[in-house]
N, C-alpha and C positions, 0 to 999 in steps of 0.2 A: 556560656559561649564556648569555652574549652571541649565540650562535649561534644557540641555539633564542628568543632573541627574537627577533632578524632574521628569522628562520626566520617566526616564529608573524606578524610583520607582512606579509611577505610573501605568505604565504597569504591573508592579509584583502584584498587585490588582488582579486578573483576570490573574492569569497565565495557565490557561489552554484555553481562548479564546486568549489571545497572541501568547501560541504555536502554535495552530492553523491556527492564520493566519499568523504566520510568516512559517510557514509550507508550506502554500498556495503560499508564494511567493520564496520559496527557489524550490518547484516542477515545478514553471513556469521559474525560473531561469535554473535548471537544464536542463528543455527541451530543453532553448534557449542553452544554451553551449552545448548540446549534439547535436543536429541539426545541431547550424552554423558547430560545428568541423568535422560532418561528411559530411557536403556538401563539406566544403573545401579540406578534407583528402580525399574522394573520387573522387574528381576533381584529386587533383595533382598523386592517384595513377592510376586513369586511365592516363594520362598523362608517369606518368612514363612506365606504360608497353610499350605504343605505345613506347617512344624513344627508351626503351630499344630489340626492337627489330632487331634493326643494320643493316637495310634497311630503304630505304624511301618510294619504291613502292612495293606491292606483286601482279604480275599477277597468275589468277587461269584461271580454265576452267568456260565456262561461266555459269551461273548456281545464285543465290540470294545474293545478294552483302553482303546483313547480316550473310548469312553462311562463307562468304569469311573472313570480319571482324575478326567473330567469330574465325575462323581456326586461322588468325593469333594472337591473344588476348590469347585463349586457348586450341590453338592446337585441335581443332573440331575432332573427328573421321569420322564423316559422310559426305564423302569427296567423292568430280566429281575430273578425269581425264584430265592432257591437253596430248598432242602427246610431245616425248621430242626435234621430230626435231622441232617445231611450239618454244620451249622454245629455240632453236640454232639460229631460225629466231631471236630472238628479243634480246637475250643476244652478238649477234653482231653490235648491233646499235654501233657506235662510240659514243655516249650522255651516254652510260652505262660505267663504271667504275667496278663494280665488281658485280657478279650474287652470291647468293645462290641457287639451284637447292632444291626441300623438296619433299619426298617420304615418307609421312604419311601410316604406316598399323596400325590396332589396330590388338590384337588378345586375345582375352579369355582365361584367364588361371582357366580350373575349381577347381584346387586344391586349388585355394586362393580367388574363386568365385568374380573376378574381371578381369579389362579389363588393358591390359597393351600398351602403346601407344609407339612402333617404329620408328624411325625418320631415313630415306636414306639422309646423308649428305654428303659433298663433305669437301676437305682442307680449303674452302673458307669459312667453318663458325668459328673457333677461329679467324680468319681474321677480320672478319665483326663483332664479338664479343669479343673484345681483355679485357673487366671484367669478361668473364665465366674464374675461375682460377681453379684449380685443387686441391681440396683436397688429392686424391691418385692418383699415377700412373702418366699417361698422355694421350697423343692423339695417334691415331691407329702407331702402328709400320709397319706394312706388309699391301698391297694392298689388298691380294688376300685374307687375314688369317680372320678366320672367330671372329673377336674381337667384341668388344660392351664396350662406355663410357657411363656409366650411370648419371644422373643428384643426386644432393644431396638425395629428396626424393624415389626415386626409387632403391639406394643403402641402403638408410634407412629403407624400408619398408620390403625388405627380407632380409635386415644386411649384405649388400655383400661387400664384398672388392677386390681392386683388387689380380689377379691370381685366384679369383673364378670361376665357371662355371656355365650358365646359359641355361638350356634347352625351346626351343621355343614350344609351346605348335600348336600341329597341324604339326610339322617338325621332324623329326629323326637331328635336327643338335645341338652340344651344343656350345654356344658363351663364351670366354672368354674375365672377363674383365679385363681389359688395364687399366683403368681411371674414376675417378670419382671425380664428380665438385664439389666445396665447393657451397654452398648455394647462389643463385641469388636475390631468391626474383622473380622470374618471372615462367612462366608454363614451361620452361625448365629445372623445376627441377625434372618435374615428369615423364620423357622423356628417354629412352636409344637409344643410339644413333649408328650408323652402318655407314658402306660406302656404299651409294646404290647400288653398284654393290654385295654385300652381302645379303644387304636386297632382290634384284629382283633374286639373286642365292634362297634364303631360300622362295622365293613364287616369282615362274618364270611369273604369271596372271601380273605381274607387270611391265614384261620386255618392255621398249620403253616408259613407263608414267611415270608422272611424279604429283603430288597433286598443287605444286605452284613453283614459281620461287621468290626468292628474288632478288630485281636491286636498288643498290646504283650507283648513277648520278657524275660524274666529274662537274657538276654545277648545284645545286639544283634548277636554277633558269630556268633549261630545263627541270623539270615537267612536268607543265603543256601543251607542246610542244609534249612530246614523249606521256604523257597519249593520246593527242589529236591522235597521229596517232597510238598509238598502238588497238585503237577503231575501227580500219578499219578491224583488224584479227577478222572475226566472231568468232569464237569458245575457244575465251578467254575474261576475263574481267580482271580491271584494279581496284583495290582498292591501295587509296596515300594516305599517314599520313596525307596531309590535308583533306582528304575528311575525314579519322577516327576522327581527333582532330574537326574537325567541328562539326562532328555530336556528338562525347560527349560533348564539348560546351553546345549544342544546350539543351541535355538533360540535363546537371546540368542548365542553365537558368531556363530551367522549374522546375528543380526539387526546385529553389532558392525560386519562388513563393510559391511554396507548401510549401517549410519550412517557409518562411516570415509570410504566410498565419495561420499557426500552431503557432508560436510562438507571434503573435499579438492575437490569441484567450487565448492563454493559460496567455499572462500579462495581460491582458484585464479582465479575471475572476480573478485574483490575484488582479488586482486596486479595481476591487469591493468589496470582500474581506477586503483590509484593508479599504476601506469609510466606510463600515456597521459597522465595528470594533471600526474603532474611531468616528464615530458618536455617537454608543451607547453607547461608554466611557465618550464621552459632555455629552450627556442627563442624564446618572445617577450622573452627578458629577457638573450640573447644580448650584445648593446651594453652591457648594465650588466656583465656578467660577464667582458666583454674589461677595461673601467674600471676596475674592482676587483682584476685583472688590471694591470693597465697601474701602476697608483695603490701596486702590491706584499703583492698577495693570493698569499698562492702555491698551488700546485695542491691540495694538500691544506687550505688554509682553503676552497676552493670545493666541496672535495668534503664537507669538514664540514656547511655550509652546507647543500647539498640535499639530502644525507641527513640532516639534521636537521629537512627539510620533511615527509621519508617517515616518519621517526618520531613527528612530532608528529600526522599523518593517523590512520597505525595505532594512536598512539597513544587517539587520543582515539576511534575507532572501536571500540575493541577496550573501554575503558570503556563508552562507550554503548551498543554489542550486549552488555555483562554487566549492565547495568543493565535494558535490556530483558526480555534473557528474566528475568530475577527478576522482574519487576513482572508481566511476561507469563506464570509458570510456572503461573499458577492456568487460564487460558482455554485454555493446551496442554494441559492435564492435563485438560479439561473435552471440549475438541475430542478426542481420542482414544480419553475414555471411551464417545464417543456414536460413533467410528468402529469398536470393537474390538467383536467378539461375547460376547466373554468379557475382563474386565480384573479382577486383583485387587485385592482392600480394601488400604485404603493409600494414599499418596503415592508414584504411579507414575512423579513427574519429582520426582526429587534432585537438586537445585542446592545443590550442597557449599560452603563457603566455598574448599577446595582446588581447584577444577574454575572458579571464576570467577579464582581468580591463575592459573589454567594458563594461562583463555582471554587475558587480557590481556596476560602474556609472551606469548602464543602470536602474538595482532598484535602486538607489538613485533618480535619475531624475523618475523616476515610485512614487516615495515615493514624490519627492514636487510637482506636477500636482496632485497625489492622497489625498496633504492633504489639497489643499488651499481651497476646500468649506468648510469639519470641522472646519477647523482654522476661517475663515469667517466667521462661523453661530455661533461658541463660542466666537470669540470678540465682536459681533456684542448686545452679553445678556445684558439687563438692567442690572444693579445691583439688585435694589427693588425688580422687576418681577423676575429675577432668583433667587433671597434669597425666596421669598413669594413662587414661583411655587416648590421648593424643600422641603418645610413644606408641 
């Protein structure tokens, strides 16, 4: 313990090249804990959207697998057609268990100079989604009655509540709403919802289509079976949670490099950092260190000594970059959502309690690899020649 106070007074010599590098190692700690937490936050929320979409396959009409993705991820507007008997052929497989039918419109509403996104759903989706619960109201009353459940943010945005009315822009109809969902976390909150024989009444160009079919499986393990033959209907494609969870996989692997990559440059100038630091602290302090020397320090109390300086640097760098980015996790999470074109619901930057002890061993261990040449070239001083070279 005697060491690391010597140590810690020492360093108060030169408190502002101290700040500095202990600055240096708390900004390469921060990026590391800002990084790892958003690869991993961003992994498990893309993860969560896909499950929570309460199917396991979405067939669309055929057209760019990544628009298909995309529609089911964030409700895409710019949407291809299937036929709806082509969706009757395939929701009678006996391997299907329960269909969602989706009739995506968007329409422009110019009073609010924004795009409002329509959803033609059938009874089968609280079914298939038994967490969307209901803040007000409930689910459509009357078949024929022209209602609308809106999702959290879409009753938020114009403050509607249920027994409100809601005029369709481009229609003479007004929709009354029924129901509105407590908060998901997912793109169905931004969503009002119809029965599609409503929605194709209020824009008949729609009558007989249909934008995608949701199909959950009586045995998950007949996927890849029914995908195989549902590839024979030309005029539809077939996107499967596996193939989505794949391919984000594949992107956060890569994305893992790039962080690894970013984070080994940024400790990498931090280690050099604290070497020049406690180097130039040996060499002006060379004469005390022959004395100490001389007085019967021996080689290894001096090497204690200065590596007790590199650790207490890292040390306290390595807290204050974990402190940072936690204080900081909300404005990185905020910065990236305004940088991404597409970002999932959720908390996209996980700062784990496990990933902040990582980072702060991780500068400790950065602090004794960083200090054992200083410590080595200061034990290593004559006595004589370090007294004489300090005169």
């Amino acid at each position: 313990m005697r060491f690391f106070q010597l140590a810690y007074k020492n360093l108060l010599r030169r408190k502002i090249r101290t700040t500095l590098t202990v600055g240096g190692v708390a900004v390469a700690v921060a990026v590391l804990v800002s990084l790892m937490g958003f690869n991993n936050g961003y992994q498990n929320a893309l993860e969560s959207d896909v499950d929570r979409l309460g199917y396991q396959m979405l067939v669309t009409a055929k057209g760019c697998p990544y628009e298909a993705a995309t529609m089911m991820l964030s409700g895409g507007a710019d949407l291809r057609y299937m036929n709806e008997a082509t969706a009757a052929t395939i929701t009678s497989d006996p391997r299907v268990s329960q269909s969602l039918p989706q009739l995506i419109h968007a329409v422009f509403d110019p009073d609010r100079s924004a795009t409002m996104l329509y959803m033609g759903v059938t009874d089968a989706y609280p079914t298939l989604k038994p967490w969307m619960t209901f803040k007000e109201g409930g689910w459509f009353t009357s078949t024929g009655a022209p209602q609308v459940v809106l999702g959290y943010e879409a009753a938020e945005l114009d403050q509607r509540h249920v027994g409100d009315s809601i005029f369709v822009p481009g229609t003479e109809s007004v929709l009354e709403v029924v129901g509105i969902f407590e908060r998901s976390g997912t793109q169905d909150d931004g969503i009002a919802f119809m029965r599609i024989e409503t929605l194709r009444g209020l824009f008949p160009r729609l009558e007989g289509k249909l934008t995608g079919i949701g199909l959950k499986l009586n045995d998950i393990g007949d996927m890849a079976a029914l995908e195989e033959d549902l590839y024979s209907i030309p005029e539809i494609q077939v996107v499967s949670m596996a193939q989505v969870k794949a391919t984000i996989m594949g992107l956060v692997s890569s994305a893992k490099i790039l962080v690894m990559s970013v984070v080994a440059i940024a400790l990498t100038v931090a280690a050099i950092g604290v070497i020049n630091t406690i180097l130039m602290s040996v060499f002006e302090r060379t004469q005390e260190v022959g004395i100490l020397k001389a007085m019967g320090a021996s080689r290894m109390d001096i090497f204690r000594l200065i590596w007790s300086e590199t650790l207490l640097i890292c040390g306290m760098g390595g807290v204050i970059g974990s402190l940072l980015a936690l204080i900081g996790g909300s404005v990185v999470e905020l910065f990236i959502r305004q940088a991404l074109s597409y970002s999932p619901n959720g908390h996209i930057v996980t700062i784990t309690p496990q990933l902040l002890v990582f980072s702060i061993v991780g500068a400790a261990l950065l602090g004794v690899v960083a200090g054992i040449y200083p410590a080595i070239r200061a034990a290593s001083m004559r006595p004589i020649e370090a007294i004489r070279s300090g005169e």
